[in-house]
N, C-alpha and C positions, 0 to 999 in steps of 0.2 A: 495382458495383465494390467490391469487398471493400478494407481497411486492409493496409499495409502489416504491424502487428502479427498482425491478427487472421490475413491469409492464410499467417503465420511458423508460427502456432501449429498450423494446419492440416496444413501443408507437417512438422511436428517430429509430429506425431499418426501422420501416418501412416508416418513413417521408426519412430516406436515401434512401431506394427505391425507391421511388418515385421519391427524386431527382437526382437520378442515381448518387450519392455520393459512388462510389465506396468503398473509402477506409474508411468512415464511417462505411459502410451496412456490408464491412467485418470483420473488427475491432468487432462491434458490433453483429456480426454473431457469432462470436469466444468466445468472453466473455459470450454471452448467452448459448452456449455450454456449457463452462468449469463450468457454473452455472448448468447446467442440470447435469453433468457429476458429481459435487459436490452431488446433489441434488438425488440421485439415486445411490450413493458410499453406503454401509454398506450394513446390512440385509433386509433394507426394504425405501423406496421413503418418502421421506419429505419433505416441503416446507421450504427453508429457510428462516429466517428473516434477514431483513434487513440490520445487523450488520455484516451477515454471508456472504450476495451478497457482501456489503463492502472488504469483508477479501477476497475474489475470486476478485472484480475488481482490488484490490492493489498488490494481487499476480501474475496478468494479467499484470501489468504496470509494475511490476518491472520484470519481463520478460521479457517484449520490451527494457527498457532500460537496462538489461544486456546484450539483443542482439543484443543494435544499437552500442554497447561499443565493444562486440568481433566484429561485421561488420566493424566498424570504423580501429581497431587494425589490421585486414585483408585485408585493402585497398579496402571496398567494399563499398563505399559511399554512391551508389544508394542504397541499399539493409539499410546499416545505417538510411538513410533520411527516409523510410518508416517507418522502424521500430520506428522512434522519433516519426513520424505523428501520429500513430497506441499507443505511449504512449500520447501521446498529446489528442486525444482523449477520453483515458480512464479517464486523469487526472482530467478533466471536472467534474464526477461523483465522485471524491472523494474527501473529506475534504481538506480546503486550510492547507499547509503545513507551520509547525512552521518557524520563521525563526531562525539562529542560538543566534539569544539576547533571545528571549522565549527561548528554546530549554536549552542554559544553564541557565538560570534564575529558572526554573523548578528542573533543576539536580540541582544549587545548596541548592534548598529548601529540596530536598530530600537526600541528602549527611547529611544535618546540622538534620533532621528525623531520618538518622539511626545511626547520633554520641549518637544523645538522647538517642538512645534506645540499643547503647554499640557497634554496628558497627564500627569498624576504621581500613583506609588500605585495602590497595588493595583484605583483603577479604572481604569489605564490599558489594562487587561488586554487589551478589546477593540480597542483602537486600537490595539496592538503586535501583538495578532494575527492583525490586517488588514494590516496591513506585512509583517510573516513571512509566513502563509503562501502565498503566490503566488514566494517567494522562496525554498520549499522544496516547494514540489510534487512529493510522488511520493517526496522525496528524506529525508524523515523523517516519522514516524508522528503524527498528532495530537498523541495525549496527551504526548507524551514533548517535545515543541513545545510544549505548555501547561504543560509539567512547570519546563522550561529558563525559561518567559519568567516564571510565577511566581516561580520564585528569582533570577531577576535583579530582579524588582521587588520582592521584599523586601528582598534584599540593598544 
């Protein structure tokens, strides 16, 4: 029994096929791989779920976009522009992305969580971002989540 995502992705593969959407069919070639390649990692084949195809498409996109950023930095602009297209594609299939008013709105609910609970100062770091991120999953990037709860605890 395939994932509701996973079988979306499949089902979108081959309508790119069809439309001879290149950079669609390969985009989505690639991401269904690196699902397979998850999916047959350990001792023995499992199906993942949906949360799991999730955390493979995001890991997929923020790939493309650290390698449209080194292509860019390179002076390879063609090579850039795909690689944007090829995250623009994936980005489609993953949760719309907090903006930064949510994003510290969030950290600061979760900063004033772990004063309550004796956190304060820059080593509260860890315990605030045990609060955030289950409360942004999928919905903003790491670093940019460790970026926001730093300057709040500096601040």
């Amino acid at each position: 029994m395939t994932t509701k995502l996973k079988s979306k992705l499949q089902d979108d593969l081959n309508t790119a096929i069809k439309e001879r959407n290149e950079l669609r069919s390969s985009t989505l070639r690639l991401t269904l791989a690196a699902i397979t390649k998850e999916e047959v990692a350990g001792k023995e084949k499992r199906e993942l779920s949906d949360d799991e195809v999730l955390k493979v498409i995001t890991r997929e996109a923020k790939k493309r976009r650290e390698a449209a950023e080194a292509f860019a930095q390179g002076g390879r602009a063609e090579s850039a522009d795909r690689e944007k297209a090829e995250g623009e594609v994936l980005a489609e299939y993953l949760p719309k992305q907090l903006s930064d008013e949510e994003l510290n709105a969030i950290v600061a609910e979760a900063v004033q969580e772990a004063k309550a609970a004796g956190a304060e100062g820059p080593k509260a770091m860890g315990a605030v971002m045990k609060i955030v991120n289950p409360k942004v999953a999928g919905q903003a990037e790491g670093g940019r989540v460790a970026a926001a709860v730093k300057k709040r605890l500096q601040g």
